[in-house]
C-alpha positions in Angstrom: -2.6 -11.4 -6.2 -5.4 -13.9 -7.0 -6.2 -15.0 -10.3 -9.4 -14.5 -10.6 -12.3 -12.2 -9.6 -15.9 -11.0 -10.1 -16.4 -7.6 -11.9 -19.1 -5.6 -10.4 -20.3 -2.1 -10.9 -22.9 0.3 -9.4 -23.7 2.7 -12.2 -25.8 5.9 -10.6 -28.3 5.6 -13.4 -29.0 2.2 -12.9 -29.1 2.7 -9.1 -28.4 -1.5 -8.0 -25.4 -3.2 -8.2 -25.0 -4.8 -11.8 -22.3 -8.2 -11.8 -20.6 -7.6 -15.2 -18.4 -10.6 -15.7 -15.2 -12.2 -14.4 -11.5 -11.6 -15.1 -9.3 -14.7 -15.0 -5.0 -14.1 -15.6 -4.1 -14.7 -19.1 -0.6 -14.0 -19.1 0.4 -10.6 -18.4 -3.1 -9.8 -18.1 -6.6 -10.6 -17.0 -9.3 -12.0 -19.8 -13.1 -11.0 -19.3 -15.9 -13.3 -19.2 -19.6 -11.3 -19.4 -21.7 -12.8 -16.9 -24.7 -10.7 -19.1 -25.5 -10.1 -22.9 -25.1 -7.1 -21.5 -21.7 -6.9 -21.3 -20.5 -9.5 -24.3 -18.7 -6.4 -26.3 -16.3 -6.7 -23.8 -16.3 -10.8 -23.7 -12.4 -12.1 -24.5 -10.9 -8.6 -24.0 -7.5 -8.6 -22.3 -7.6 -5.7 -19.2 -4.1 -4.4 -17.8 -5.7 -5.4 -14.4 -9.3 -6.2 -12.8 -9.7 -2.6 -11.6 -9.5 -1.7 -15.8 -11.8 -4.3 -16.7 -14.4 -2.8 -14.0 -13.5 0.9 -15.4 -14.8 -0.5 -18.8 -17.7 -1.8 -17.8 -19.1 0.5 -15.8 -18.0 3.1 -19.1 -20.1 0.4 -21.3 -23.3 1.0 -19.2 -22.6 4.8 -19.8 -22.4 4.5 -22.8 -25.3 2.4 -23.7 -27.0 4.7 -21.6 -26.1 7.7 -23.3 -26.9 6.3 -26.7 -30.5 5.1 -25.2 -30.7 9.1 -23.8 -30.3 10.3 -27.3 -32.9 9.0 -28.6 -35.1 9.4 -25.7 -34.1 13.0 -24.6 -32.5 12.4 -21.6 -28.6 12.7 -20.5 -26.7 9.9 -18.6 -23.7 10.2 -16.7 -20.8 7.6 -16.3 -20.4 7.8 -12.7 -21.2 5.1 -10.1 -19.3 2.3 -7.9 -17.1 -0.7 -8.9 -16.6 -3.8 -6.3 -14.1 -5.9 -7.3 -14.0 -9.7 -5.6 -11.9 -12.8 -5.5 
């Protein structure tokens, strides 16, 4: 397994493919690196693996989408597609 890879996601709403950060191994685990404001609430966290750390950022855009959809009327879903590269 390598020890690094780029995080990216495809959230339906958005409708392009979004590059959310990088993982790197940190000892048992992989750290995150935002490669966007975007995504810095999840700068420094520790994922089990790089397919967790791409499951939380594509639930990160769902959920900034669903807070931006209450206030605007609308309702966002937290589907979409995740590439994961080395």
């Amino acid at each position: 397994m390598s020890s690094n890879y780029v995080i990216e996601i495809r959230p339906e709403p958005v409708g392009r493919t979004v590059q959310a950060g990088l993982v790197v191994r940190d000892g048992p685990g992989f750290r995150f690196f935002a490669a966007t404001q975007d995504f810095h609430s999840l700068e420094s966290q520790i994922f089990k693996n790089p397919q967790a750390a791409a499951d939380a950022a594509l639930r990160h855009v769902a959920d900034q989408r669903a807070r931006a959809g209450r206030s605007s009327g609308t309702i966002a879903t937290g589907r979409g597609s995740i590439a994961i590269s080395q």
